[in-house]
Backbone bond lengths (Angstrom), bond angles and torsions (degrees), N, CA, C in turn:
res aa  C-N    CA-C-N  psi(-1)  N-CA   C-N-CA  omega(-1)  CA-C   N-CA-C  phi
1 X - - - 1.439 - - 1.531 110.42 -
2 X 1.137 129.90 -19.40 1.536 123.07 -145.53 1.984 75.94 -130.88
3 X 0.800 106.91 -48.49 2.366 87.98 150.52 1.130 122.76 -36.49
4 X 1.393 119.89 -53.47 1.204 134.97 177.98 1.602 117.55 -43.80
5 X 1.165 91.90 -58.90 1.514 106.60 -169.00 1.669 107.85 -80.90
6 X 1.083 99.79 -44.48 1.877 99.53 178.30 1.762 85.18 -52.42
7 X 2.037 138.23 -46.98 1.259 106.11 -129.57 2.390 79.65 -89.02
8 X 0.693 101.07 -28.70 1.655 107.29 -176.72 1.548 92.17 -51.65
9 X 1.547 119.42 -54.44 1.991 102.03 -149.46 2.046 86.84 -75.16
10 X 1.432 121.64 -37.94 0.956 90.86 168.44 1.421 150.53 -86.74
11 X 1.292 104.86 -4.94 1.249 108.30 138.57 1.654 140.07 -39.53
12 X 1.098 99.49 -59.75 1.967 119.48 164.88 1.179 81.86 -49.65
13 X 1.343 145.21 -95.87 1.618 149.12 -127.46 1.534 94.99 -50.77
14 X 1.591 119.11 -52.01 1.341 113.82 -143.49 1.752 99.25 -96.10
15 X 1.318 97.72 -9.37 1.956 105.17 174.18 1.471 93.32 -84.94
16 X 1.059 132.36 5.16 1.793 118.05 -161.79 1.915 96.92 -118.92
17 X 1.847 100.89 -25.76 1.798 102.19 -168.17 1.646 96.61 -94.45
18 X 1.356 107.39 -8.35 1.814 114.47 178.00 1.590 97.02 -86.39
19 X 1.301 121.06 -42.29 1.361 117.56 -155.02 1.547 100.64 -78.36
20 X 1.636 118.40 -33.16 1.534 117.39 158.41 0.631 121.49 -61.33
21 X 1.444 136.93 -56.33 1.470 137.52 177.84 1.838 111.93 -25.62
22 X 1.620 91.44 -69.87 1.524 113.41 -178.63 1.899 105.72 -54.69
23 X 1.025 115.31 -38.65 1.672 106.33 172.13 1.221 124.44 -76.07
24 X 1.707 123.64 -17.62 1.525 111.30 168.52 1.309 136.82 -80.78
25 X 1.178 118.92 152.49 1.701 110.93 -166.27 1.494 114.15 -59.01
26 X 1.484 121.12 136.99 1.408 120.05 179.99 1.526 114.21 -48.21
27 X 1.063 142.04 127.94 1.546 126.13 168.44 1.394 111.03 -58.31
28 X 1.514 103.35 146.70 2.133 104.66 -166.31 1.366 108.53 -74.49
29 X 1.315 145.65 163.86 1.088 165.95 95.63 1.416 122.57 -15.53
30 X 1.477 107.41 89.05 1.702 92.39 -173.59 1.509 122.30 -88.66
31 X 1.493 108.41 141.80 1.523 120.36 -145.18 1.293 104.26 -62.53
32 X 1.546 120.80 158.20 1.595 136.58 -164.49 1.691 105.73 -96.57
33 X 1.388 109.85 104.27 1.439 105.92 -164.37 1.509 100.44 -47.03
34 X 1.498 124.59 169.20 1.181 127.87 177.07 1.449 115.73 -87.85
35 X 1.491 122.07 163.18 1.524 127.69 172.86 1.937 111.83 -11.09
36 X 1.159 101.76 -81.00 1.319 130.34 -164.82 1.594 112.68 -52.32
37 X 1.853 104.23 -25.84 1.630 110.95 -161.59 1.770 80.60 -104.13
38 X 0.757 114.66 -55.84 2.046 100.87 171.87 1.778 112.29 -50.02
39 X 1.088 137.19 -32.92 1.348 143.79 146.65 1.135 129.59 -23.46
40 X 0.963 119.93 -75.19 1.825 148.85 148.41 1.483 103.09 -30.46
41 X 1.735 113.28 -63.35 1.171 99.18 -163.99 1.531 108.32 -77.44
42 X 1.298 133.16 -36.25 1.461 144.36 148.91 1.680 100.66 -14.38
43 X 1.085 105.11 -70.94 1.830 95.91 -170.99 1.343 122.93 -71.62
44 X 1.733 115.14 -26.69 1.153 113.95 163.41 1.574 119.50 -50.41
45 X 1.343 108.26 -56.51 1.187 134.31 168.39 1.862 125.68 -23.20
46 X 1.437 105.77 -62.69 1.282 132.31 -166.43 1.581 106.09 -79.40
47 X 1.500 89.88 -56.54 1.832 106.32 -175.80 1.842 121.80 -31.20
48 X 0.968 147.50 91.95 1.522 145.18 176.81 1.468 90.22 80.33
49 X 1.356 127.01 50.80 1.768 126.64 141.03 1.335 108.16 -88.61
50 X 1.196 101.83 167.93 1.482 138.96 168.62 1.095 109.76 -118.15
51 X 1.555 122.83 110.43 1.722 118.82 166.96 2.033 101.66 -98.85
52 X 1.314 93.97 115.54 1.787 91.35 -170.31 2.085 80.49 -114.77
53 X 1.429 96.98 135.03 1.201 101.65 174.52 1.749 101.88 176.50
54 X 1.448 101.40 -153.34 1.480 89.97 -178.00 1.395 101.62 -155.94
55 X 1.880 113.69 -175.21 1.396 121.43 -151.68 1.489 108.16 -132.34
56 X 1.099 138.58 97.85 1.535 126.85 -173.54 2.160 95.47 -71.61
57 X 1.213 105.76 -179.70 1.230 122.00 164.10 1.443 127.61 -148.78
58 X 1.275 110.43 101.58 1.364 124.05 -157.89 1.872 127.72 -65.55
59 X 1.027 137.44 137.26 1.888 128.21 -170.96 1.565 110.55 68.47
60 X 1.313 118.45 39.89 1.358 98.46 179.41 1.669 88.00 -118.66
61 X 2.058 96.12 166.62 1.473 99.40 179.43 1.557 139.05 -44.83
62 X 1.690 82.32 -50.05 1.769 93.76 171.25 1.441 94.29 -120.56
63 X 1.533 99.58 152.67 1.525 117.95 -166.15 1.563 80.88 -105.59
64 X 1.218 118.80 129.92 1.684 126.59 168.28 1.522 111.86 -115.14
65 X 1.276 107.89 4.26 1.713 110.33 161.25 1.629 108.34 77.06
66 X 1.375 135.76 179.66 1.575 123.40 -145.96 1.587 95.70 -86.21
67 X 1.337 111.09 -176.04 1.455 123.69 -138.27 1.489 109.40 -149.00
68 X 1.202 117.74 70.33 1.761 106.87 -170.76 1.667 113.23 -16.50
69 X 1.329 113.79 152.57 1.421 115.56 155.40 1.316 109.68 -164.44
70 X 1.458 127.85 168.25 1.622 109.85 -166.77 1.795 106.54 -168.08
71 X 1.183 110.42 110.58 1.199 114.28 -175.78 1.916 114.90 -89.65
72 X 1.361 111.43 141.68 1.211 101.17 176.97 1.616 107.46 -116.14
73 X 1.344 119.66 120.25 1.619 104.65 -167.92 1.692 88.86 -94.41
74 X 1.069 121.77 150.59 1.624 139.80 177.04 1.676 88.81 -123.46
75 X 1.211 171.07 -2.99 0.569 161.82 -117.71 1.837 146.54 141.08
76 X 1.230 133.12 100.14 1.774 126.11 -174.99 1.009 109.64 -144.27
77 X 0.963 144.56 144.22 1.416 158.08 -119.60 1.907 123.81 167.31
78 X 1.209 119.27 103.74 1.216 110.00 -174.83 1.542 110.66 -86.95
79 X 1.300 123.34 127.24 1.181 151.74 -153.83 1.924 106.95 -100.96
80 X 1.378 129.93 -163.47 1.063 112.48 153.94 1.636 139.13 -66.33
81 X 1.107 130.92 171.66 1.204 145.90 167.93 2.072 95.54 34.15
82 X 1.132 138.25 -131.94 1.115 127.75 -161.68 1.616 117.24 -110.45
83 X 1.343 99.02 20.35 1.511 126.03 174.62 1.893 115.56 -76.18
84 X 1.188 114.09 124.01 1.393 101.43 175.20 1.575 106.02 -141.04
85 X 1.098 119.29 162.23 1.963 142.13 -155.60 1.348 96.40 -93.15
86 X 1.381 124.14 104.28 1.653 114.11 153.48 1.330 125.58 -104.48
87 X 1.424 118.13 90.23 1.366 115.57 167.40 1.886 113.55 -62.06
88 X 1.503 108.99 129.45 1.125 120.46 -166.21 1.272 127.53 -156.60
89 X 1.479 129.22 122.50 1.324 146.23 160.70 2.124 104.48 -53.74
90 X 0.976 131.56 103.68 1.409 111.35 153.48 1.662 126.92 -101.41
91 X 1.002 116.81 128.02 1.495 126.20 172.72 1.356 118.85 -74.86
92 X 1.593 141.82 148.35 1.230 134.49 155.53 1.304 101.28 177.37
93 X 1.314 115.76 165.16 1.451 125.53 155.48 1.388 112.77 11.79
94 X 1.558 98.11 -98.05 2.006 97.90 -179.62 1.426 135.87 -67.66
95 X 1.058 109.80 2.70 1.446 120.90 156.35 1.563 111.59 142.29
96 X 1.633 103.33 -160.41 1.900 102.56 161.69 1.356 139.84 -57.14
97 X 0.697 142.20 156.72 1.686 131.34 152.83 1.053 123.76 -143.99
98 X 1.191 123.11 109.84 1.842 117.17 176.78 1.353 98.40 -84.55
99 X 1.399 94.70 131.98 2.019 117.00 176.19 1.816 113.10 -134.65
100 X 1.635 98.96 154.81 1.527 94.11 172.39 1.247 68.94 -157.08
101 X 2.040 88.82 124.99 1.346 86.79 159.91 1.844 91.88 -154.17
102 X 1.271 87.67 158.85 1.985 107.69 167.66 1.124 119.92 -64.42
103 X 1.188 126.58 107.09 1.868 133.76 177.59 1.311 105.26 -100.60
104 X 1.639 130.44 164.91 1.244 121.49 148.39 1.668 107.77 -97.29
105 X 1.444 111.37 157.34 1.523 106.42 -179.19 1.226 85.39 -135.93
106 X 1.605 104.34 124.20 1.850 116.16 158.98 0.941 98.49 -90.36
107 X 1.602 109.35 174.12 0.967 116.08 -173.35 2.138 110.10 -132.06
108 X 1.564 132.50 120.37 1.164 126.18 -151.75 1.524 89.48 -117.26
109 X 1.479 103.39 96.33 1.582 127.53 -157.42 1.589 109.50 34.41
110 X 1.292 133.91 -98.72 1.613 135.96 154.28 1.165 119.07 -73.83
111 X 1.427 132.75 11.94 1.119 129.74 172.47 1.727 117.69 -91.61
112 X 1.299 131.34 110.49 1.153 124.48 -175.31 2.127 103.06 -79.51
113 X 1.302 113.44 145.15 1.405 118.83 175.85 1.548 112.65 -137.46
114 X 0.909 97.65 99.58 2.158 102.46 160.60 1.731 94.35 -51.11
115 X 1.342 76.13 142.17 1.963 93.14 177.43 1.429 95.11 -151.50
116 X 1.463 128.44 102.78 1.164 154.06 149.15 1.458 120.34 -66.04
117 X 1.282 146.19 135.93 1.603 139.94 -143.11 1.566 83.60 -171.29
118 X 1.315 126.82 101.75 1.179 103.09 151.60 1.395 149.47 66.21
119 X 1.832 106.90 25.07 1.246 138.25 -152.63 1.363 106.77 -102.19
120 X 1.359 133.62 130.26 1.169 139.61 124.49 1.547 144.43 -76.16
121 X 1.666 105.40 110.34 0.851 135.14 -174.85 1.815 114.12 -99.98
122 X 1.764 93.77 101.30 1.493 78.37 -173.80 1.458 134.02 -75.25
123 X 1.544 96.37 -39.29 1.768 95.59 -173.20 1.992 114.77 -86.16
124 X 1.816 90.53 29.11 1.314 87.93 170.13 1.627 115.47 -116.53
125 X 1.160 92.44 -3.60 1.475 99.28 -169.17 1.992 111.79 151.23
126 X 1.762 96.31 159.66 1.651 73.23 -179.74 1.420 100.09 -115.45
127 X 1.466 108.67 168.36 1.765 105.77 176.65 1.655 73.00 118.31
128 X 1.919 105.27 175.98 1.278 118.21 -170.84 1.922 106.45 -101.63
129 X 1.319 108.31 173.53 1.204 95.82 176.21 1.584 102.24 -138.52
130 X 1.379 135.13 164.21 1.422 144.54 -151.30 1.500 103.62 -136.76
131 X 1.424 129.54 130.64 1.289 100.91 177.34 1.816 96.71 -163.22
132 X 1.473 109.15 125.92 1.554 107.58 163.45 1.202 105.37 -126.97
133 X 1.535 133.40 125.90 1.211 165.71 177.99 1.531 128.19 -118.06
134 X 1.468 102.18 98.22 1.659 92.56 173.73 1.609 114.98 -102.33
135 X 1.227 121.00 160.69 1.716 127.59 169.89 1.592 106.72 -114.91
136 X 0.887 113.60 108.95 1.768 123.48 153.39 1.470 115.43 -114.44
137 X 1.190 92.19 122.33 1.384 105.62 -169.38 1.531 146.61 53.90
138 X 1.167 141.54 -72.41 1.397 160.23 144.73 1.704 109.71 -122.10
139 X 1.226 106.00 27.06 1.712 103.42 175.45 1.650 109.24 -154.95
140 X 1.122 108.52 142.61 1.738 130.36 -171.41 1.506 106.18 -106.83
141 X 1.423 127.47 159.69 1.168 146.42 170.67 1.794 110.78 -168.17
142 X 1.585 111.85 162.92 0.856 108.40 178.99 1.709 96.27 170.61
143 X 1.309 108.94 175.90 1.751 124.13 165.87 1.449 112.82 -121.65
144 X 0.971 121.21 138.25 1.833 122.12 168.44 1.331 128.70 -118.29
145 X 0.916 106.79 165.39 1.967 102.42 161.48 1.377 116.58 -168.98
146 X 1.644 114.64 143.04 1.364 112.41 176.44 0.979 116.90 -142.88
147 X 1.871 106.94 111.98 1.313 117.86 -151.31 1.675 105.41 68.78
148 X 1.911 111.82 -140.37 1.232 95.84 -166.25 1.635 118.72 -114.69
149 X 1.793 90.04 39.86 1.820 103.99 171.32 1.334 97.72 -105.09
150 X 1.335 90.03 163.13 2.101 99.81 161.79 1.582 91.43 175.61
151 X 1.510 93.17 -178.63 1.162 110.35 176.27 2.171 102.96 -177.79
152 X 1.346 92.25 -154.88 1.523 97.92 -174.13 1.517 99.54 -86.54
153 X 1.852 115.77 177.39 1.403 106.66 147.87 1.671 95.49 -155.56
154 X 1.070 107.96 144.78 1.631 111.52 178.74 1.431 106.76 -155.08
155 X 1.105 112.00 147.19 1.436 133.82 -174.49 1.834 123.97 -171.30
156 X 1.048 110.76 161.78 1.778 113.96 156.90 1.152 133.05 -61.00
157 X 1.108 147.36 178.67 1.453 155.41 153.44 1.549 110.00 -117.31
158 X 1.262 106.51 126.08 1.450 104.36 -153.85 1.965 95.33 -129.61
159 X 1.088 145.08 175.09 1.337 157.79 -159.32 0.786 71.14 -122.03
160 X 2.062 123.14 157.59 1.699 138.08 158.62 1.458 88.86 -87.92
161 X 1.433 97.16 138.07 1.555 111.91 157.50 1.421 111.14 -37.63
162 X 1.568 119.03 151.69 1.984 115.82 168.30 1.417 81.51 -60.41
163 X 1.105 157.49 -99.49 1.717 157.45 -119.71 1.212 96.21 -47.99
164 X 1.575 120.55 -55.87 1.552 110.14 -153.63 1.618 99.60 -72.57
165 X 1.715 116.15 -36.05 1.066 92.85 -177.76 1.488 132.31 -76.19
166 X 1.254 107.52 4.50 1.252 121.75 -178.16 1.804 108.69 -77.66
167 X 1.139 101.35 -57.86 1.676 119.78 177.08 1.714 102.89 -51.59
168 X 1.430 115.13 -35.88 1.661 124.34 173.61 1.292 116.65 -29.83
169 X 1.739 76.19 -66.98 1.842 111.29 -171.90 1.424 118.95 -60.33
170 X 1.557 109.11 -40.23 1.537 114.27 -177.01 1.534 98.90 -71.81
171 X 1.055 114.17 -33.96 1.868 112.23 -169.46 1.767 109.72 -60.44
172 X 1.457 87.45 -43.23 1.417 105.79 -168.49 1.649 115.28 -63.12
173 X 1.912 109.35 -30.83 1.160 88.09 -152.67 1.772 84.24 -107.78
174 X 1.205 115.18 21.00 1.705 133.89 166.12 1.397 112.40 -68.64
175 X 1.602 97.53 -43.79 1.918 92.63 -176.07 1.031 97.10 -86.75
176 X 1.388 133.11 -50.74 1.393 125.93 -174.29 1.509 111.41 -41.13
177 X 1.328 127.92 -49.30 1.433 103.36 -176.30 1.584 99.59 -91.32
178 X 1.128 148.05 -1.30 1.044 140.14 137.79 2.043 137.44 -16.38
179 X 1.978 84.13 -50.30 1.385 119.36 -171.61 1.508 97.06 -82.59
180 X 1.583 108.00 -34.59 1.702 91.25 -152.39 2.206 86.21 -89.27
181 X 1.450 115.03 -18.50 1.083 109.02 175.90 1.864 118.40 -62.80
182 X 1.269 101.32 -32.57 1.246 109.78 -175.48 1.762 112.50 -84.20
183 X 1.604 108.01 -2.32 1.742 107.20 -154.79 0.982 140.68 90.92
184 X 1.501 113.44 -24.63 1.583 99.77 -173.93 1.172 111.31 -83.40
């Protein structure tokens, strides 16, 4: 008898914490900015970053483990249809490279992704290059390949120090009158 009753009151108890449960308001879903407002925030986003991180390289004899590399975007810009402008500093191994080039960026609901297919990139190297890259939040990931290497690359997105951007600016406005001394 006293089974009974322990299995009924808890029963009652646990029909009574379901029956609340089931009567309180769902908590909301807050709404998925639209196309255009992830856009905006994408370029805000991208515009004068620093992605400092690094590059493994995948099938080789000796594995020497990841590899600094470090992009400086000066620049992004959405272009037509799902094409967008990366003006860019790249860092690595063999040295600098200033590049601008056209990517497509899908998009994996709020997730923005560079999708590289088969690109030539000249002043980085010759042969094609492969590339999927996502950004969430203050952090990057992705896989690459050029020609028939690749590997991963992941890193942060970081603000330039005031110094560096200062040192940017002085460099920058060195060649420029450099250029306009020389003509071009």
């Amino acid at each position: 008898m006293f089974r009974r009753v322990l299995w009924i009151g808890g029963f009652v108890i646990f029909s009574g914490l379901s029956a609340a449960a089931i009567a309180e308001e769902p908590t909301s879903i807050p709404a998925t900015p639209d196309q255009a407002t992830l856009e905006k925030e994408f370029i805000e986003k991208m515009t004068g970053i620093v992605m400092v991180g690094k590059f493994t390289i995948l099938d080789q004899p000796i594995d020497i483990g990841p590899r600094p590399d470090k992009y400086t975007i000066t620049k992004v810009e959405k272009k037509e249809g799902n094409n967008w402008l990366f003006v860019a500093k790249v860092e690595y191994d063999l040295g600098t490279y200033p590049v601008a080039v056209k990517v497509p960026v899908e998009w994996a609901g709020t997730t923005p992704v560079i999708t590289v297919t088969n690109m030539e990139i000249p002043l980085v190297g010759k042969g094609v290059f492969n590339a999927r890259v996502l950004f969430d939040g203050d952090r990057y990931a992705g896989t690459w390949s050029h020609d028939k290497v690749g590997g991963h690359m992941f890193g942060k997105l970081e603000k330039p120090k005031p110094e560096d951007a200062k040192k940017e600016e002085k460099a920058s406005e060195k060649k420029d009158g450099a250029d306009k001394k020389e003509g071009k």
